[in-house]
PyMOL Python script that loads the backbone (N, CA, C, O; Angstrom):
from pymol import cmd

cmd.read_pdbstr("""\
ATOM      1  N   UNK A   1     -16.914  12.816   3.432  1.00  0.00           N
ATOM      2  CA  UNK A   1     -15.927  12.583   2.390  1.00  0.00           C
ATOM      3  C   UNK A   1     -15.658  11.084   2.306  1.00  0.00           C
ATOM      4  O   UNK A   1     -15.452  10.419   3.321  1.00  0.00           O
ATOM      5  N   UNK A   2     -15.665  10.463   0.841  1.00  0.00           N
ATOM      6  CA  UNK A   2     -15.256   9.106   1.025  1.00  0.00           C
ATOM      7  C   UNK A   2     -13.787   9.050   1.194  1.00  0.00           C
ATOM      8  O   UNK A   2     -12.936   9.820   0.749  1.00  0.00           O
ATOM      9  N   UNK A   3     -13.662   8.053   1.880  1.00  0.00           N
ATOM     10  CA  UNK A   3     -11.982   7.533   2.379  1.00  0.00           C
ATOM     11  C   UNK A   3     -12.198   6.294   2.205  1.00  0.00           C
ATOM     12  O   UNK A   3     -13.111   5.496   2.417  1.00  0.00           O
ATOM     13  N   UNK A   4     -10.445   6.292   1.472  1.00  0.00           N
ATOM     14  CA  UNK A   4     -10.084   5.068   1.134  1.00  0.00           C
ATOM     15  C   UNK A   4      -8.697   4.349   1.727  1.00  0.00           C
ATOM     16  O   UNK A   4      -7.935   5.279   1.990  1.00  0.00           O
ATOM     17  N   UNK A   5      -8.279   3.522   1.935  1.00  0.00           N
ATOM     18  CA  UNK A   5      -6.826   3.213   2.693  1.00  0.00           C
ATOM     19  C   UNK A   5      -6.225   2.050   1.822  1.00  0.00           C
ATOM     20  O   UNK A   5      -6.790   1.396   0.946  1.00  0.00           O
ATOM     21  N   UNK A   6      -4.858   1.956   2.315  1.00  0.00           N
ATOM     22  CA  UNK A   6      -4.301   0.966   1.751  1.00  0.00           C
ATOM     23  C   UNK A   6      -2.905   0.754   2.610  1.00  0.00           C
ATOM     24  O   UNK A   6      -2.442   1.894   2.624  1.00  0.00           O
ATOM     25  N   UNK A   7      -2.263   0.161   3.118  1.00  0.00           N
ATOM     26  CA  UNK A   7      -0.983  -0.572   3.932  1.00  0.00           C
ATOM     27  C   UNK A   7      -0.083  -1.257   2.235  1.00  0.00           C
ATOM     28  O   UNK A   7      -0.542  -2.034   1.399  1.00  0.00           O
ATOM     29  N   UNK A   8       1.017  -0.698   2.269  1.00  0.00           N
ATOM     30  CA  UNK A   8       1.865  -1.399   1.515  1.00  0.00           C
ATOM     31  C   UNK A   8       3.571  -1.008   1.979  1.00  0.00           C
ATOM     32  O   UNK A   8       4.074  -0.076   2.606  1.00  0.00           O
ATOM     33  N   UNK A   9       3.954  -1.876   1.509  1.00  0.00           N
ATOM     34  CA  UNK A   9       5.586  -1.987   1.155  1.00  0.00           C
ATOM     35  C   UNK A   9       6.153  -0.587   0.365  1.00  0.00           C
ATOM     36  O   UNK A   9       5.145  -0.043  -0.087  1.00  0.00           O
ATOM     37  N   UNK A  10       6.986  -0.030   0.123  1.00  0.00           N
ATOM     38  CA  UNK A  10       7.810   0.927  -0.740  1.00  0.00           C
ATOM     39  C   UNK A  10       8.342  -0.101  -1.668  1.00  0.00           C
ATOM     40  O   UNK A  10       8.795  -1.165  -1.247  1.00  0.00           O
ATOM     41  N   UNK A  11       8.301   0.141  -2.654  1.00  0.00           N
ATOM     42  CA  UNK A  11       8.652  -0.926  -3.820  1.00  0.00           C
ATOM     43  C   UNK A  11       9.880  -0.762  -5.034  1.00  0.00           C
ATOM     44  O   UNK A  11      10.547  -1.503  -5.756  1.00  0.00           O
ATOM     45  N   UNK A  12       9.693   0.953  -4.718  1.00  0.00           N
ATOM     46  CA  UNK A  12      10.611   1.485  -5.608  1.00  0.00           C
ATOM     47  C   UNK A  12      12.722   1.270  -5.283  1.00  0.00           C
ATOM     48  O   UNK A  12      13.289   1.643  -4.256  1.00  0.00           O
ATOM     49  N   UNK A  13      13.128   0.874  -5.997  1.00  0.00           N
ATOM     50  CA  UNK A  13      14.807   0.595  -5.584  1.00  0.00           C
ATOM     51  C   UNK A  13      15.197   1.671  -5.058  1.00  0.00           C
ATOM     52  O   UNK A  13      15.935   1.624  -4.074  1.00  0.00           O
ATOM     53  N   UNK A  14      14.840   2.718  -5.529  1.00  0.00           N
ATOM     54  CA  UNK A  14      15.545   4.105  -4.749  1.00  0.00           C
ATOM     55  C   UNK A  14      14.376   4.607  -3.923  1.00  0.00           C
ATOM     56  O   UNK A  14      14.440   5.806  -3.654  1.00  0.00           O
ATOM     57  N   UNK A  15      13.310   3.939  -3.457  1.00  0.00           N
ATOM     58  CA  UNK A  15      12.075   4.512  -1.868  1.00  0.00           C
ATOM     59  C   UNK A  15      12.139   5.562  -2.982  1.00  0.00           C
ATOM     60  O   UNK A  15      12.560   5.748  -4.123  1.00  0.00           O
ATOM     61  N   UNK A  16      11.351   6.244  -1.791  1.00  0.00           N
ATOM     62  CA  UNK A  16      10.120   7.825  -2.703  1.00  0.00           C
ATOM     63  C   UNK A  16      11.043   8.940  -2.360  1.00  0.00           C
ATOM     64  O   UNK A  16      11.326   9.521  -1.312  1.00  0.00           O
ATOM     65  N   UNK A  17      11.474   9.056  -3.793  1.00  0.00           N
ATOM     66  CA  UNK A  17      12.631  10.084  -3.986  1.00  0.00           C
ATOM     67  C   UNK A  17      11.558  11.092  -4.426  1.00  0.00           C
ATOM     68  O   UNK A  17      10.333  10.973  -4.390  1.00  0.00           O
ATOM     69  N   UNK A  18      12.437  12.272  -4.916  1.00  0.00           N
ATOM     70  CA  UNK A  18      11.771  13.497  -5.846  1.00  0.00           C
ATOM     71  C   UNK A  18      10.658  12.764  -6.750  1.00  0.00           C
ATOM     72  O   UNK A  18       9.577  12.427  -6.268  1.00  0.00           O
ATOM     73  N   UNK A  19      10.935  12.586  -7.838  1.00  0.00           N
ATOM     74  CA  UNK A  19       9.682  12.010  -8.921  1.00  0.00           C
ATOM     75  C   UNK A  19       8.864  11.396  -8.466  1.00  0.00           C
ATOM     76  O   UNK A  19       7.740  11.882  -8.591  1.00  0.00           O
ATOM     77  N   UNK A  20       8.960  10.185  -7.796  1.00  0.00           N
ATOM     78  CA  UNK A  20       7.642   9.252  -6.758  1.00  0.00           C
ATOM     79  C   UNK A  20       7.394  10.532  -6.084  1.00  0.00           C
ATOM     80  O   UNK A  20       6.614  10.912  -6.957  1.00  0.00           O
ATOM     81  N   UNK A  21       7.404  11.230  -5.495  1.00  0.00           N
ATOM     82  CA  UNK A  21       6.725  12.277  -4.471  1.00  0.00           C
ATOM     83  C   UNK A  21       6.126  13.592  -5.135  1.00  0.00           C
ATOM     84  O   UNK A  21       5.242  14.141  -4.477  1.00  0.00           O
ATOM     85  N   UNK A  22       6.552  14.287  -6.581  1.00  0.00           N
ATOM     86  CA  UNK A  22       6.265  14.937  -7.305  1.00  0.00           C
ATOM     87  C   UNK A  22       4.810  14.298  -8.057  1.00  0.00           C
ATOM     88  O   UNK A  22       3.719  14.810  -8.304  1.00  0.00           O
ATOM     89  N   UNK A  23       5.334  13.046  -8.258  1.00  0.00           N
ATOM     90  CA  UNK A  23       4.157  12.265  -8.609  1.00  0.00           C
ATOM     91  C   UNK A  23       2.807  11.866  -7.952  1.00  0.00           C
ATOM     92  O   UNK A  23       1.775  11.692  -8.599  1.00  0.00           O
ATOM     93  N   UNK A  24       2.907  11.743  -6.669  1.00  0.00           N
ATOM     94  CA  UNK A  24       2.057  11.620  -5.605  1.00  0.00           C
ATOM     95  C   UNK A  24       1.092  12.907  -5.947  1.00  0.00           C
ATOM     96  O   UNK A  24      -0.024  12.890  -6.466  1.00  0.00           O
ATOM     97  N   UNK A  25       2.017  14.241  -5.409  1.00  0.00           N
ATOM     98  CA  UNK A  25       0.963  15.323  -5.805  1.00  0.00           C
ATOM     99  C   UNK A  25       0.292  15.480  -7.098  1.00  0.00           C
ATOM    100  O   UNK A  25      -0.825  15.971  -7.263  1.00  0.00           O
ATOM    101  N   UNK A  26       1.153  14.971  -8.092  1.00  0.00           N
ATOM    102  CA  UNK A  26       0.509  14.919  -9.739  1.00  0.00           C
ATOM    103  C   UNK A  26      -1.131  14.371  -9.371  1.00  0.00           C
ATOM    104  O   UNK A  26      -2.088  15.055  -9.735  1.00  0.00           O
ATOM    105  N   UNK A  27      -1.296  13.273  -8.732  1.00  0.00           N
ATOM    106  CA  UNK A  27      -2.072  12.113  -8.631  1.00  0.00           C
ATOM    107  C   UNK A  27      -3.010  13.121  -7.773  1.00  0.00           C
ATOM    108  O   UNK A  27      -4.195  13.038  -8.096  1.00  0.00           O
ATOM    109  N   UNK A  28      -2.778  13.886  -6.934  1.00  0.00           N
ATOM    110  CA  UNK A  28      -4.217  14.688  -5.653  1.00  0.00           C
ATOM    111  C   UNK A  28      -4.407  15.784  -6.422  1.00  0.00           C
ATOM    112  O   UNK A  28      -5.461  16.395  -6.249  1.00  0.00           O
ATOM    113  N   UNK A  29      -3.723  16.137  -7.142  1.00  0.00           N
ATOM    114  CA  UNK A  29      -4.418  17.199  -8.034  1.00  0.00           C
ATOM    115  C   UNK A  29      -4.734  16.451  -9.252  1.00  0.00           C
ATOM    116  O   UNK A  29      -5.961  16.489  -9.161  1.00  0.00           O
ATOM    117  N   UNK A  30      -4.559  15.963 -10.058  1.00  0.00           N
ATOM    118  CA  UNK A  30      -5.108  15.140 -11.172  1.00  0.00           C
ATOM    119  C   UNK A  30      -6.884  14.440 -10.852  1.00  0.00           C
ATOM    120  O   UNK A  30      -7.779  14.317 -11.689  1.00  0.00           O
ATOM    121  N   UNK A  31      -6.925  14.098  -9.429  1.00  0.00           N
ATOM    122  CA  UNK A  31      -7.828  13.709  -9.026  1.00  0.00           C
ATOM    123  C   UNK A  31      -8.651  14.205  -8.001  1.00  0.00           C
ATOM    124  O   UNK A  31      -9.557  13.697  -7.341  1.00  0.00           O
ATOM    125  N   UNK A  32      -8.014  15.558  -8.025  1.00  0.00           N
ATOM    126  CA  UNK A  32      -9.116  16.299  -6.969  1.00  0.00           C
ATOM    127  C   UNK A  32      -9.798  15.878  -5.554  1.00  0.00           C
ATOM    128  O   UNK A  32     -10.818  16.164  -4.926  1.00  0.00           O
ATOM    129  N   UNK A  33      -8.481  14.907  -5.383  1.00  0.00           N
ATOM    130  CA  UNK A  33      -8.750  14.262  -3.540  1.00  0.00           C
ATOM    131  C   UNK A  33      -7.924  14.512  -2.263  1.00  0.00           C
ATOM    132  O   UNK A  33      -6.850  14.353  -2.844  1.00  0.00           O
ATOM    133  N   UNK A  34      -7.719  14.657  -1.563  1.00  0.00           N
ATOM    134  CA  UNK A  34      -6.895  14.859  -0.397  1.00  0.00           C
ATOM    135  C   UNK A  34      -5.958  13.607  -0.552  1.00  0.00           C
ATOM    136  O   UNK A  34      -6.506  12.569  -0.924  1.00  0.00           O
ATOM    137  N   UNK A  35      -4.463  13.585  -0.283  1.00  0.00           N
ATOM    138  CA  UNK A  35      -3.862  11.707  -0.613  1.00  0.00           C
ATOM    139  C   UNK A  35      -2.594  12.560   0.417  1.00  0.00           C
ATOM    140  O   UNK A  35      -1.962  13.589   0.178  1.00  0.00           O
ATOM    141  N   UNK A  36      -2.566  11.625   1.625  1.00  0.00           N
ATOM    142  CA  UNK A  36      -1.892  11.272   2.248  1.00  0.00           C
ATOM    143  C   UNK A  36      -1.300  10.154   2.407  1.00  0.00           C
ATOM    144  O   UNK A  36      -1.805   9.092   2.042  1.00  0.00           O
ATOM    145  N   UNK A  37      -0.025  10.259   3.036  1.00  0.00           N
ATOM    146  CA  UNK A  37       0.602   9.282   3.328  1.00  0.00           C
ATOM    147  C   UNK A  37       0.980   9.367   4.508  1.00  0.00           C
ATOM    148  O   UNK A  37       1.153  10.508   4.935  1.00  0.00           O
ATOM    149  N   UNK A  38       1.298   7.917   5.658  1.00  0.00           N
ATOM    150  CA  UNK A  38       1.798   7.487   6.419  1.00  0.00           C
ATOM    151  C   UNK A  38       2.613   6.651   6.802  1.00  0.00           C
ATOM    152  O   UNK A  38       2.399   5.481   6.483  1.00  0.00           O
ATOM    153  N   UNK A  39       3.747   6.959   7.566  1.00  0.00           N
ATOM    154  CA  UNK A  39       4.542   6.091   8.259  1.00  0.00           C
ATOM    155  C   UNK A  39       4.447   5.971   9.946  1.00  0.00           C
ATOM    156  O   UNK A  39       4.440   6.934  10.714  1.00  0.00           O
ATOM    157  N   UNK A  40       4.372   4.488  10.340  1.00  0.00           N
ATOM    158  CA  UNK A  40       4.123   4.880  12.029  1.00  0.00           C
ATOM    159  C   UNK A  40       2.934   5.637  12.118  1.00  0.00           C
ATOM    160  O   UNK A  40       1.864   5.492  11.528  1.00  0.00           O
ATOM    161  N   UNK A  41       3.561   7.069  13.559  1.00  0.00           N
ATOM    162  CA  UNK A  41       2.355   7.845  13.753  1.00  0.00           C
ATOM    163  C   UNK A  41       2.347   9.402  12.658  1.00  0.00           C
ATOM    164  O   UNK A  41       1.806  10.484  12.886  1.00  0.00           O
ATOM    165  N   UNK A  42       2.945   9.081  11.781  1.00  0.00           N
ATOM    166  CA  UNK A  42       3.308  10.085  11.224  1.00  0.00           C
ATOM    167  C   UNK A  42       2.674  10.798   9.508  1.00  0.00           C
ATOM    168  O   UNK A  42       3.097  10.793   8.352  1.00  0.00           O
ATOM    169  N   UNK A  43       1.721  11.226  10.078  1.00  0.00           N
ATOM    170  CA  UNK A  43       0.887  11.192   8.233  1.00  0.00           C
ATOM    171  C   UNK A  43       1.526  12.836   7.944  1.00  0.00           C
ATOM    172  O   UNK A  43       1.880  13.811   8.608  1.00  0.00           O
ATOM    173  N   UNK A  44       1.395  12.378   6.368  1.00  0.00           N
ATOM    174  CA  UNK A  44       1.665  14.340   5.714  1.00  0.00           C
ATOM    175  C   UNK A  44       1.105  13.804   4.219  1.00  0.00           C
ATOM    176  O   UNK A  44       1.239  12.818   3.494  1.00  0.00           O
ATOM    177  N   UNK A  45       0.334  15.195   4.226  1.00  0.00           N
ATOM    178  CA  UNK A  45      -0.430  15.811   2.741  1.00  0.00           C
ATOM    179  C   UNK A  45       0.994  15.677   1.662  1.00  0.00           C
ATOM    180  O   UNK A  45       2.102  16.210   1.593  1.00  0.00           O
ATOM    181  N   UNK A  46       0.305  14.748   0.983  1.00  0.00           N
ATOM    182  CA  UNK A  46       1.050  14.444  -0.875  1.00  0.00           C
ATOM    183  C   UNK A  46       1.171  16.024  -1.456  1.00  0.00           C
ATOM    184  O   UNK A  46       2.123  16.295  -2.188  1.00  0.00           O
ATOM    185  N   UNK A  47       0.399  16.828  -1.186  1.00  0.00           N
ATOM    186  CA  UNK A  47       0.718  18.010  -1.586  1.00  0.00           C
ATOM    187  C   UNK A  47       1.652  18.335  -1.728  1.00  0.00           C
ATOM    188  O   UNK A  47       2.131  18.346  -2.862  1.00  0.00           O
ATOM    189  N   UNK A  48       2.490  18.837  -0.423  1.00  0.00           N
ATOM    190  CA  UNK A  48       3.475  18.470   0.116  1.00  0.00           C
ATOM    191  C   UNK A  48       4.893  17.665  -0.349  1.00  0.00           C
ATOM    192  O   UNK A  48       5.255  16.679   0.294  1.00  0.00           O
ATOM    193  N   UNK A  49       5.482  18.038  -1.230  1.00  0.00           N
ATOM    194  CA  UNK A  49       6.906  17.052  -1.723  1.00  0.00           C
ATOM    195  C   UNK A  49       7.672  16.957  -0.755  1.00  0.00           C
ATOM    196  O   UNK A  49       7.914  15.899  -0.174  1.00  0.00           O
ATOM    197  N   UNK A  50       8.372  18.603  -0.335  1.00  0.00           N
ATOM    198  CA  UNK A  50       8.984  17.999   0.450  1.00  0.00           C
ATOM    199  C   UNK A  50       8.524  17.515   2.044  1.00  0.00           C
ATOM    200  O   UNK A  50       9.435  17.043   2.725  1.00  0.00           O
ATOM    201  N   UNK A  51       7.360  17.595   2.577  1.00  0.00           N
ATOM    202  CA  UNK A  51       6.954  16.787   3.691  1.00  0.00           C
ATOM    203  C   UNK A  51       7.332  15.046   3.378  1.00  0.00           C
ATOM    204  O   UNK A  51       7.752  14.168   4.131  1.00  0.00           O
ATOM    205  N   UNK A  52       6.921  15.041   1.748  1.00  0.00           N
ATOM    206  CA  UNK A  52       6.860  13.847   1.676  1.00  0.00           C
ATOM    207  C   UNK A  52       8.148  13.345   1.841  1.00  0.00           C
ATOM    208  O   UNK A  52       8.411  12.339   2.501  1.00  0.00           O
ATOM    209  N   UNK A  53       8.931  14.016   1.263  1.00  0.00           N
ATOM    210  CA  UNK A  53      10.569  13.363   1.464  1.00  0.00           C
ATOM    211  C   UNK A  53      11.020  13.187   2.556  1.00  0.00           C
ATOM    212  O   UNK A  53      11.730  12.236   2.885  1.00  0.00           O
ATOM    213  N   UNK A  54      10.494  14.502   3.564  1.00  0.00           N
ATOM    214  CA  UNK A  54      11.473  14.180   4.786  1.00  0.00           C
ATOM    215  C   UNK A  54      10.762  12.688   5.425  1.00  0.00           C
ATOM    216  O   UNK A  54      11.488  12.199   6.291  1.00  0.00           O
ATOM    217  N   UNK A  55       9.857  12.120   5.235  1.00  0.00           N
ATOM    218  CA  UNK A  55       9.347  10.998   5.840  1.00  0.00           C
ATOM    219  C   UNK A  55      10.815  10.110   5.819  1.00  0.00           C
ATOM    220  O   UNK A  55      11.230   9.624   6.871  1.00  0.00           O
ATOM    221  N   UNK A  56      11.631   9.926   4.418  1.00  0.00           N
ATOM    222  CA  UNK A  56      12.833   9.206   4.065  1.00  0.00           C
ATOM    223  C   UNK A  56      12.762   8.196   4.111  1.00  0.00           C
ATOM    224  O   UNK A  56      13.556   7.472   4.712  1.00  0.00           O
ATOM    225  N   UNK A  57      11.448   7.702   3.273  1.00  0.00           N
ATOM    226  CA  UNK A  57      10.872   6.660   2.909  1.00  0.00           C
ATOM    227  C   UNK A  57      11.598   5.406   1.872  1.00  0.00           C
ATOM    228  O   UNK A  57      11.402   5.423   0.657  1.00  0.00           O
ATOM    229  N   UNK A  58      12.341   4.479   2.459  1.00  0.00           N
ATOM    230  CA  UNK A  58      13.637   4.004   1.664  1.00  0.00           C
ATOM    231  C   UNK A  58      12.244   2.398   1.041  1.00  0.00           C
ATOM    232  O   UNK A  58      11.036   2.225   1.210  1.00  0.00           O
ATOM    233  N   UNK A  59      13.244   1.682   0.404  1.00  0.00           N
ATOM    234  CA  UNK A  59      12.338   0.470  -0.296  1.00  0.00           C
ATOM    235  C   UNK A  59      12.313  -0.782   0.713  1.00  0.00           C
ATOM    236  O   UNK A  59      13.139  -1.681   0.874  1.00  0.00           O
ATOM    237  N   UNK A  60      11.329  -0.580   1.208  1.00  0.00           N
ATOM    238  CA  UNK A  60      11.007  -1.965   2.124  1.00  0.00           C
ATOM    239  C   UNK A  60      10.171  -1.208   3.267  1.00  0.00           C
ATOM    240  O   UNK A  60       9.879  -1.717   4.349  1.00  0.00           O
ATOM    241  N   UNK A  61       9.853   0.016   2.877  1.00  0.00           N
ATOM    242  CA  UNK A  61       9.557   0.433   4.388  1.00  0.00           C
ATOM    243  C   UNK A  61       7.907   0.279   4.545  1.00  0.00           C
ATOM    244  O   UNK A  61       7.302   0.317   3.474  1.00  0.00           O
ATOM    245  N   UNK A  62       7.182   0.127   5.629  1.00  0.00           N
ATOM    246  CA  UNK A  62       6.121  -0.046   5.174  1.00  0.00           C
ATOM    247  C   UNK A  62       5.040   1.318   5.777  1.00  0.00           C
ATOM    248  O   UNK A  62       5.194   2.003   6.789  1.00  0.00           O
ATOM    249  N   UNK A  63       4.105   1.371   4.893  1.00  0.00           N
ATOM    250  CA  UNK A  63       3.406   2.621   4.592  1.00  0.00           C
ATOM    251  C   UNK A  63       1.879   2.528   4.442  1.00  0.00           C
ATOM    252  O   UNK A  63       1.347   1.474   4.092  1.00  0.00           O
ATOM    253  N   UNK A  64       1.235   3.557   4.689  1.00  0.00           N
ATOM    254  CA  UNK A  64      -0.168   3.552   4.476  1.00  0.00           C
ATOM    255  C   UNK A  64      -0.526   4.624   3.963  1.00  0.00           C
ATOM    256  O   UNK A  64      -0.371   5.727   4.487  1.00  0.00           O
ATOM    257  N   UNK A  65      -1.293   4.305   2.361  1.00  0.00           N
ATOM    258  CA  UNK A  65      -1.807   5.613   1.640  1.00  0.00           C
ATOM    259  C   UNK A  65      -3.491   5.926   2.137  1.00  0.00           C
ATOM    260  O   UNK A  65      -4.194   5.079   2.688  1.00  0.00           O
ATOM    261  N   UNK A  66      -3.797   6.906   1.902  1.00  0.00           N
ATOM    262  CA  UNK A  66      -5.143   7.515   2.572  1.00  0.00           C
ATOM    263  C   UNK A  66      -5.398   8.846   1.567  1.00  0.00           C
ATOM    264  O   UNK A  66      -4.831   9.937   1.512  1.00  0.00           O
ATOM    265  N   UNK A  67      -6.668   8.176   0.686  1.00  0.00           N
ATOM    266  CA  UNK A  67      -7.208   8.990  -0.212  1.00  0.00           C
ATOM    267  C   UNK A  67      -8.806   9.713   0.030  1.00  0.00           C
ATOM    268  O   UNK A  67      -9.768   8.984   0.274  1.00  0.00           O
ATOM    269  N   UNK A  68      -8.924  10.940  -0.051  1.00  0.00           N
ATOM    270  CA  UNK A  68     -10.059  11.187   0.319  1.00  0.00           C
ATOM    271  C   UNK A  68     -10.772  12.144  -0.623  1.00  0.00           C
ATOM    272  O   UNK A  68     -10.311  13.234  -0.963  1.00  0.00           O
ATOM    273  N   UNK A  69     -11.818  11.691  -0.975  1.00  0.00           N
ATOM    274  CA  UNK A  69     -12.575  12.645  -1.890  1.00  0.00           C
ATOM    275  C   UNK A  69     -13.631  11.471  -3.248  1.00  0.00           C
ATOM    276  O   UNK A  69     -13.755  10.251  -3.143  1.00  0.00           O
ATOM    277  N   UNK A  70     -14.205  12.322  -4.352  1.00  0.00           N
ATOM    278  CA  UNK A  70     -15.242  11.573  -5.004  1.00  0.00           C
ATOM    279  C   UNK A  70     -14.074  10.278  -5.560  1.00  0.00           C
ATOM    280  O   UNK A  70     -14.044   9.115  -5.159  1.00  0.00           O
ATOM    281  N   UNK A  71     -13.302  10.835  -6.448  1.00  0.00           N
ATOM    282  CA  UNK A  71     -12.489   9.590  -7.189  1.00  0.00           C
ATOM    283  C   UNK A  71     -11.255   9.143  -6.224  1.00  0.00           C
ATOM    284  O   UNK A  71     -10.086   9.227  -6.600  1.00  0.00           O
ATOM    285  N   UNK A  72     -11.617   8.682  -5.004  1.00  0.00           N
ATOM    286  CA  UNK A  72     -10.516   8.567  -3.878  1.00  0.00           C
ATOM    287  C   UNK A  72      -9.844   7.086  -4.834  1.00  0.00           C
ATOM    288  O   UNK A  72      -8.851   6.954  -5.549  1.00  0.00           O
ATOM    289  N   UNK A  73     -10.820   6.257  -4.457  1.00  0.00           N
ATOM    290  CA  UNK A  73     -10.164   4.628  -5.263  1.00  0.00           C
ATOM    291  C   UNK A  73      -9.499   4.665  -6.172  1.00  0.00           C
ATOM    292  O   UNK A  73      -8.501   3.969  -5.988  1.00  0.00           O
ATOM    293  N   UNK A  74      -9.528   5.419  -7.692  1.00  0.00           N
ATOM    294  CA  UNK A  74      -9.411   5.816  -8.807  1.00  0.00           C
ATOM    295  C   UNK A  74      -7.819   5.988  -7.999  1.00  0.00           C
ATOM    296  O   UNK A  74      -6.942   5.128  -8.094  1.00  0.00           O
ATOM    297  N   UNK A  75      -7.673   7.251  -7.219  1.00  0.00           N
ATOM    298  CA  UNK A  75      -6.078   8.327  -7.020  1.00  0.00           C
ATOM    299  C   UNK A  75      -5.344   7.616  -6.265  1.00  0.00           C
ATOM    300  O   UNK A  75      -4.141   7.875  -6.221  1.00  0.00           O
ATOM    301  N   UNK A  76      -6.098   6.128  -5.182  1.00  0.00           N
ATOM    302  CA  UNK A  76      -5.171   5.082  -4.627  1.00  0.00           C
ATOM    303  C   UNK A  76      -4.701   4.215  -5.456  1.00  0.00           C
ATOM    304  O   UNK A  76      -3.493   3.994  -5.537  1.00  0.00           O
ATOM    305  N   UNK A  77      -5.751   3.501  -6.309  1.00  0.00           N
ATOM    306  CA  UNK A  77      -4.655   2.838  -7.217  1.00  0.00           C
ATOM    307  C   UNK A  77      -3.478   3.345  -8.286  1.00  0.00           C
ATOM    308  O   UNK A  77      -2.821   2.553  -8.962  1.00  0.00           O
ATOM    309  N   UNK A  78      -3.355   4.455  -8.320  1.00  0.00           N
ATOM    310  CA  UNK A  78      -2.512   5.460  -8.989  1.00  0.00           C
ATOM    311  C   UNK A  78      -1.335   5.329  -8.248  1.00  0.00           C
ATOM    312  O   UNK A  78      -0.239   4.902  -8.610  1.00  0.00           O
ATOM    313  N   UNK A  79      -1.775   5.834  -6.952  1.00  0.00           N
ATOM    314  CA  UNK A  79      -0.496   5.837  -5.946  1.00  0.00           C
ATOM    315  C   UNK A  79       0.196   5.279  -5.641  1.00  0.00           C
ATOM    316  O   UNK A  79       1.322   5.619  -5.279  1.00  0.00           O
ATOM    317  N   UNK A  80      -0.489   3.708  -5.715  1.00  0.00           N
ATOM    318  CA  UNK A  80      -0.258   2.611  -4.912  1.00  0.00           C
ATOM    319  C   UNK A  80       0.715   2.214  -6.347  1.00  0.00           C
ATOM    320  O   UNK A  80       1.640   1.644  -5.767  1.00  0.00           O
ATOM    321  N   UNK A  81       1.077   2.158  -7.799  1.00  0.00           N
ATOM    322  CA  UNK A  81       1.503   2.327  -8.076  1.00  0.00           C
ATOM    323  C   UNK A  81       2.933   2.708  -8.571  1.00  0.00           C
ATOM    324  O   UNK A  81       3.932   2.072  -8.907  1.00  0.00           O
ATOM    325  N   UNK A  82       2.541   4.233  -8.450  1.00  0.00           N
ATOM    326  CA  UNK A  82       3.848   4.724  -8.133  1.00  0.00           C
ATOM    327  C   UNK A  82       4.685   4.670  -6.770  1.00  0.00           C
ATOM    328  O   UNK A  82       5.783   5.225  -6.741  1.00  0.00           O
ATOM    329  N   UNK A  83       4.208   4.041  -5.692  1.00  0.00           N
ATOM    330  CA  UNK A  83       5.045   3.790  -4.221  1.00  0.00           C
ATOM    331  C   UNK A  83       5.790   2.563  -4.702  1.00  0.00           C
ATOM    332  O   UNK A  83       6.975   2.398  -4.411  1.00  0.00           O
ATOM    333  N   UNK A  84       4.800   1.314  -5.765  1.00  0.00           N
ATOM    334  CA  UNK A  84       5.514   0.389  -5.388  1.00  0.00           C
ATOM    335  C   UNK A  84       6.204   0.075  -6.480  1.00  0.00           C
ATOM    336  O   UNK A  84       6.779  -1.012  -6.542  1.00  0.00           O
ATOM    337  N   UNK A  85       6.259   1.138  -7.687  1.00  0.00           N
ATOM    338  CA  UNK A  85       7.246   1.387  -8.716  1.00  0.00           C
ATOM    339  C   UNK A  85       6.768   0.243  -9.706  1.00  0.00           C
ATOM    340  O   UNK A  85       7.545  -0.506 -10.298  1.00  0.00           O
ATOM    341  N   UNK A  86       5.530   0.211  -9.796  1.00  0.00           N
ATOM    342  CA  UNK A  86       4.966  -0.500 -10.838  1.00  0.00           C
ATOM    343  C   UNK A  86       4.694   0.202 -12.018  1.00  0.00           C
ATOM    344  O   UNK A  86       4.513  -0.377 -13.089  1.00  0.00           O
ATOM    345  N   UNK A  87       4.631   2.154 -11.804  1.00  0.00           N
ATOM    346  CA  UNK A  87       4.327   2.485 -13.203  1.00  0.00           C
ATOM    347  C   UNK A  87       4.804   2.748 -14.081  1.00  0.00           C
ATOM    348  O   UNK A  87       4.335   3.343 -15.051  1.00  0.00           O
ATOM    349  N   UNK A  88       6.257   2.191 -13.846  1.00  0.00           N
ATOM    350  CA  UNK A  88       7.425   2.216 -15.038  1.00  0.00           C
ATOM    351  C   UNK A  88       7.032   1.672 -16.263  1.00  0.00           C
ATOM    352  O   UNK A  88       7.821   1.643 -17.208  1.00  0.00           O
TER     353      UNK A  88
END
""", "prot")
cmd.dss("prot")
cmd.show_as("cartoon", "prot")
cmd.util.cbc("prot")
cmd.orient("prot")
C-alpha cells in the first residue's frame, strides 16, 4: 500500500471539532484510502469521528496525518487542509 505522511500544527481556532473530523472521514471515503491521524503515541482511523475527537485536538497542537492507499497524496493534501483550516 502506498503511504504517505505529514507532521503539522492544528490550525483551526476551534482544533478538530465535529465538522474538521466529519470532514476527515468525508476525505477517506471520498478517496478510498485508509487516513489516520496522530498525536504522540496515539494514532486512530479518520473513520472514526468520534475516536477522532476524543484525541481533543485543540489549535497549536501538533499532529501527524498518515494516508494510505492509490490516491493517498491527493486525500493528504485534503486533510492537511482541513486540520489547518485553510479550506474555508
Amino acid at each position: 500500500m502506498n503511504w504517505q505522511h505529514c507532521s503539522l500544527l492544528v490550525g483551526n481556532e476551534r482544533g478538530v471539532h465535529g465538522r474538521v473530523a466529519t470532514r476527515l472521514a468525508e476525505i477517506a471515503a471520498e478517496y478510498g484510502v485508509l487516513l489516520q491521524i496522530s498525536r504522540g503515541d496515539e494514532t486512530v482511523d479518520c473513520s472514526s469521528i468520534l475516536d477522532v475527537l476524543a484525541l481533543a485536538l485543540v489549535q497549536g497542537t501538533e499532529i501527524r496525518l498518515h494516508a494510505g492507499g492509490d490516491k493517498a497524496e491527493q486525500a493528504l493534501r485534503a486533510a492537511q487542509a482541513v486540520v489547518t483550516g485553510q479550506d474555508d
